[in-house]
N, C-alpha and C positions, 0 to 999 in steps of 0.2 A: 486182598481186595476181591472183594463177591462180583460186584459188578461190570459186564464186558463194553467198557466206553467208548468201544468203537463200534458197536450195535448201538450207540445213541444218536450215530448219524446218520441222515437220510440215507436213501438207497446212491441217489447220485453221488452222493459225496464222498462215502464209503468207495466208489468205484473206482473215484478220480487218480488219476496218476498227475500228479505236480506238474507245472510249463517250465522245461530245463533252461536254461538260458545257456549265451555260450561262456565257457569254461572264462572265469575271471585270470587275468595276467598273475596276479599274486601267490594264486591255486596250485597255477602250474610251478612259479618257484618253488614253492614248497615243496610240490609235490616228486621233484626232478633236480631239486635245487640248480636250476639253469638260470640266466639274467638274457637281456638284451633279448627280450621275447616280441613277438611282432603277433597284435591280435590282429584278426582278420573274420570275426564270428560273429557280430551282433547285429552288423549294418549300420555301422557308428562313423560319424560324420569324419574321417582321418585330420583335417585342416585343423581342429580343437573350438573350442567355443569364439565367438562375434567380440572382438571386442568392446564392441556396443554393449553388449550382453554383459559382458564380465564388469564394466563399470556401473550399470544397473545394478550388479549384484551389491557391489561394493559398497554405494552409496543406500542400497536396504538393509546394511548391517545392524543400525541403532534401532531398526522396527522387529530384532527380535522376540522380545519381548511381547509383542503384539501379537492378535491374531490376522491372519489375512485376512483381504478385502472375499468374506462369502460369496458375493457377487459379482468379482471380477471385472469391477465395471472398466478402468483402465483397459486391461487387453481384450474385452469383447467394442466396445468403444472402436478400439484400433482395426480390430475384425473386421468390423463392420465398414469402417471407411476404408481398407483394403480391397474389399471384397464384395462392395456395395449393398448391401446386407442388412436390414435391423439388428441391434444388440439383441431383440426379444427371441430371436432366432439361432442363438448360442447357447450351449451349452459347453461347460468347461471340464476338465478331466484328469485325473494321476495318469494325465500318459493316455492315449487312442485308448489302449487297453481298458481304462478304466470304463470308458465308455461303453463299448461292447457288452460289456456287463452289465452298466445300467441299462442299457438298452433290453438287454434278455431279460433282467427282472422288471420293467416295464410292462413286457408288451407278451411274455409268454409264460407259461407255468408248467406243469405235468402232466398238461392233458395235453397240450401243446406239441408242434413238428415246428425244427427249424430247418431248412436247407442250406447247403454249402455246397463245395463242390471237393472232389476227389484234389491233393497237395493242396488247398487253401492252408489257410495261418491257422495256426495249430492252436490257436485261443476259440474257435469258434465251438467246436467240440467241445471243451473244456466248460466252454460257458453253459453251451447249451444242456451237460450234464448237470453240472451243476444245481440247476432250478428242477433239474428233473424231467426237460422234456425228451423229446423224440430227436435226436439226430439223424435227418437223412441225407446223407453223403451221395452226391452225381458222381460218377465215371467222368473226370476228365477229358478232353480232348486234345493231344499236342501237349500236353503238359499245363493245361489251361480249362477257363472256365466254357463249358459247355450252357449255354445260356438259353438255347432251345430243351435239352434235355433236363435242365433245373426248372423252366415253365412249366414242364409237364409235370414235375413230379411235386406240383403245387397241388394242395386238396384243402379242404375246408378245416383241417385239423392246423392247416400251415400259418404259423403268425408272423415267423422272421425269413428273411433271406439274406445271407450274408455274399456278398461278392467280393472279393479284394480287385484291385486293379489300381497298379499293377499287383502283381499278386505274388508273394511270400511263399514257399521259399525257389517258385522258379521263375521269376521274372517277367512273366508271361503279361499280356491286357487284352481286353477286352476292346471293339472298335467301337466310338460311337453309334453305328450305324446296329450292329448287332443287342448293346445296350435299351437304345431307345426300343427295338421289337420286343425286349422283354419286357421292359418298361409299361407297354401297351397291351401287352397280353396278362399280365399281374393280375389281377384284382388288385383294387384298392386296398381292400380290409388288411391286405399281406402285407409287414414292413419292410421294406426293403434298405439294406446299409450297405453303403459305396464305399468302402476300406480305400481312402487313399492317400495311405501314410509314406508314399513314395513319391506320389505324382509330382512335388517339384521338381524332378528330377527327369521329365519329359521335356524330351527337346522338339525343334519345329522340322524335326525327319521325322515325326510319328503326329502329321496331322490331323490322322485319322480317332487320337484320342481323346476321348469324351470329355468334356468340362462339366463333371459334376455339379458343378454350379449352376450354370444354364440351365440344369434339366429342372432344376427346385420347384422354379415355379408354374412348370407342367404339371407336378408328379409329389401331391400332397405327402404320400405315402414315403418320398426318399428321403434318407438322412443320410449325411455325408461327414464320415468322420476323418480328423486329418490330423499331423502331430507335429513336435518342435523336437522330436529325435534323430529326425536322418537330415534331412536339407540344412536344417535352422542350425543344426548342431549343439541341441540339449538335451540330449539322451539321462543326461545324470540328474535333471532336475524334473525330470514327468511330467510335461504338459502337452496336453492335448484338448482338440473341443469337435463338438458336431458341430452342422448346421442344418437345417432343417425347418420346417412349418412352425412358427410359433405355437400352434395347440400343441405339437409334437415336444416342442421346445421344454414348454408350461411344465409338459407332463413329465419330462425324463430332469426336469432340475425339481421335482417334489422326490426320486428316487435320490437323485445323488446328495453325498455323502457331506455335511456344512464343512468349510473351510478344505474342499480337497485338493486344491489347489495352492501352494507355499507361497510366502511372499518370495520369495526370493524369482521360482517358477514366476508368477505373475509381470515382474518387474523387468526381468531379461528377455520375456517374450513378446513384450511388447516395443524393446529397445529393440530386437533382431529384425524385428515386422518392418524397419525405416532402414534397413542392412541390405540394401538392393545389392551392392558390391560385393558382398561376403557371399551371398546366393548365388550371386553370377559365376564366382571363385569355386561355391562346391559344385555349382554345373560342369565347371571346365574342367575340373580334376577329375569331377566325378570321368566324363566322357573322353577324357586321356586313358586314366585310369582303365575303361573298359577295353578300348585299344588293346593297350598292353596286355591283358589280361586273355583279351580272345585271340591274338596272334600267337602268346605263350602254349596256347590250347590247341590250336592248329600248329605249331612248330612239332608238337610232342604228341600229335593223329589223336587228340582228345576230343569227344564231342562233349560239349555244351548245349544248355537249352540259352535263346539269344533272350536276353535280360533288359526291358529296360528300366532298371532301377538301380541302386549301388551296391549290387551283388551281382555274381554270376553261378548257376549253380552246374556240376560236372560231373560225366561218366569217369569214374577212376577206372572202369575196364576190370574190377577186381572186390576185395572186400573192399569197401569205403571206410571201415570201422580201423582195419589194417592200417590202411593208409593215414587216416588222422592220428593213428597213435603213432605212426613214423614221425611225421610233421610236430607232433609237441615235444617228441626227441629231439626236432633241430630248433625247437622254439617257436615255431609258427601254429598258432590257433585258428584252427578254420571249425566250419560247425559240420558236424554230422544230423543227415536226416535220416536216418533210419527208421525214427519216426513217422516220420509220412509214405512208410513204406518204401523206400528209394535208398535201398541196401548197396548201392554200387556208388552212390552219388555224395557229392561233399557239397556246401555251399561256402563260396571264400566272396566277404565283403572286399570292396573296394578301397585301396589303403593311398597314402601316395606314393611318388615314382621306385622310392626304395623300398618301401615294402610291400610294393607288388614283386618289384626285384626278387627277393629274399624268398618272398613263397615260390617264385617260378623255379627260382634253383634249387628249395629243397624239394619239391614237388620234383622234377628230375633225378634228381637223386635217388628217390625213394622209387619213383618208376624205372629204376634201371638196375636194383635190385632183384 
C-alpha cells in the first residue's frame, strides 16, 4: 500500500486522542478474571432505570422495524410543558454529547477560538479540535470555572464558550450572580453553552445556583444543554437535548444528524419526564451517598474538591494511576483523571449505600499499604 491514509485526515483529526470512557465491568473480568465488581466511573445513575422508562421501552418493541419519530415531537412536546418552553426551542441529541458537537460544527470552523476553562469536560477540546479551531483553555480558579478570566480572553476570532456547571470532573458551579456578569459582558456574536448535564442533582443548600432557564430569555446567545444520563437514569440509551432561541434552535437541527435519537431513547424519556418519585429517589441517594462518601475522606485525612453533582473527585496523596490499579484488584472501578492533568486525583461516582461501602474499604486498604 503506496498511500499514507492517515495524511488523508485533517490536521485536527489526525491529532485527536479518542474520549476514554470509564473502564466497562466486563473488561475488567476478563481482564483480572474477578466477578462481583462494583463500578463507580461513569456518573451512572446507581438506582438502575424508571420503571416508567423500562415499560415505555417495552411496549416500543413492535416499532422496531420502524424508523424514529426525526422530530421527536412526543418528548420535545413533554419539554416543553415541563419546562414552559416552545417545542421550536429544542433540539434533540445521542446523549448531551452529541450536542456539543453539533453545536461546534454550527457555529465554528478553523479560523475560529473556542474557550473553556482549565478541568472542564474533556469533550470540549476534543470537539473543538476536531473542526479545527483554536482551543483556548482559562486557568481555573479552586478547581472551577474562572468566568472573569474566560471574559477576557474573548476576541473577535471567539465564536463558542463552553462552561459546564456543575462541572465534570470536579464538581465545582458557577453562582448565578457570577454567571449572569459574564453573561453581560459577552458580546452577543459569542455562543455561549450552559453544560448542565448534572444540575438535577442541585438541592435548595445551593441557592445561589443559576437556572439556566431563566436566563434564555435574556441572553439570545445561550444555549442550554442537559441529559437523561445521570438524574433520569438513561445513560445506556443516549439522550440528550438543548434549549435555546428558536433561530438558534432552526439552525443546530439543519446540523443534526435525521433519526439520532432511538425509539426506544425517545419513548423512555418522555415516560421518566412524569417520574417525579424516581428524581426525588436519585436526589436522596444521591445526597446520602455524598455523605458517606465525604466523611469516608475525612475519616482517612483525604482532601476532596466539594462536589455538587454524583461524583466526588479526590487527592490520593500519591500516584492516582497506582491507586486505581490497586482498586480494580479489589474490583472497584473508579475513573482516573490524569487526563485533565490531575495526576494525584481519582474521580469515584456516587453508588448506593454498599457500594460506597466496598470502595471506602478497599480504598483503605490500598492506602495503608
Amino acid at each position: 500500500m503506496g498511500c499514507d491514509l492517515f495524511s488523508l485526515a485533517t490536521n485536527g483529526v489526525r491529532g485527536l486522542h479518542p474520549y476514554q470512557p470509564g473502564k466497562p465491568v466486563e473488561e475488567l473480568e476478563r481482564e483480572l478474571g474477578i466477578t462481583n465488581i462494583v463500578k463507580l466511573a461513569s456518573n451512572e445513575n446507581p438506582l438502575g432505570p424508571s420503571m416508567k422508562a423500562l415499560k415505555a421501552v417495552e411496549a416500543a418493541f413492535q416499532e422496531l422495524c420502524r424508523y424514529p419519530d426525526g422530530g421527536g415531537f412526543k418528548l420535545k412536546t413533554a419539554l416543553a410543558e415541563r419546562y414552559d418552553i416552545k417545542t421550536t426551542q429544542v433540539t434533540l441529541g445521542n446523549g448531551s454529547n452529541d450536542l456539543l458537537e453539533i453545536i461546534a460544527r454550527a457555529f465554528a470552523d478553523n479560523s475560529s477560538e473556542i474557550v473553556f476553562s482549565q478541568y472542564a469536560f474533556a469533550v470540549y477540546p476534543l470537539v473543538t479540535q476536531s473542526i479545527g479551531a483554536k482551543a483556548i483553555e482559562v486557568p481555573a480558579v479552586d478547581w472551577g470555572h474562572d468566568l472573569t478570566a474566560m471574559a477576557e480572553a474573548v476576541n473577535e476570532k471567539t465564536k463558542i464558550v463552553f462552561i459546564a456547571n456543575p462541572n465534570n470532573p470536579t464538581g465545582t458551579y458557577v453562582s448565578k450572580a457570577e454567571l449572569v456578569r459574564f453573561l453581560d459582558t459577552v458580546p452577543e456574536r459569542v455562543i455561549v453553552v450552559l453544560d448542565e448535564a448534572y444540575c438535577e442533582y442541585i438541592d435548595g443548600e445551593h441557592s445561589d445556583f443559576p437556572d439556566g432557564l431563566a436566563l434564555l430569555s435574556s441572553y439570545s446567545n445561550l444555549i442550554i444543554t442537559r441529559t437523561f444520563s445521570k438524574a433520569w437514569g438513561l445513560a445506556s440509551l443516549r439522550v440528550g437535548y438543548s434549549i435555546s432561541h428558536e433561530n438558534i434552535a432552526d439552525l443546530l437541527n439543519r446540523v443534526r444528524q435525521p433519526f439520532n435519537v432511538d425509539t426506544f431513547a425517545l419513548e423512555a424519556a418522555v415516560a421518566v419526564l412524569s417520574d417525579d418519585e424516581y428524581l426525588a429517589l436519585s436526589r436522596s441517594t444521591n445526597a446520602d451517598g455524598m455523605r458517606q462518601l465525604t466523611s469516608g475522606f475525612k475519616r482517612m485525612g483525604l482532601v476532596y474538591i466539594p462536589s455538587v453533582g454524583n461524583f466526588v473527585t479526590f487527592d490520593t496523596g500519591r500516584d492516582g494511576a497506582l491507586v486505581y490499579q490497586a482498586l480494580l484488584e479489589r474490583g472497584v472501578i473508579v475513573r482516573p483523571v490524569s487526563n485533565y492533568g490531575m495526576a494525584r486525583h481519582l474521580r469515584v461516582s456516587i453508588g448506593l449505600q454498599s457500594e460506597n461501602e466496598r470502595f471506602l474499604n478497599a480504598l483503605a486498604e490500598v492506602l495503608e499499604q
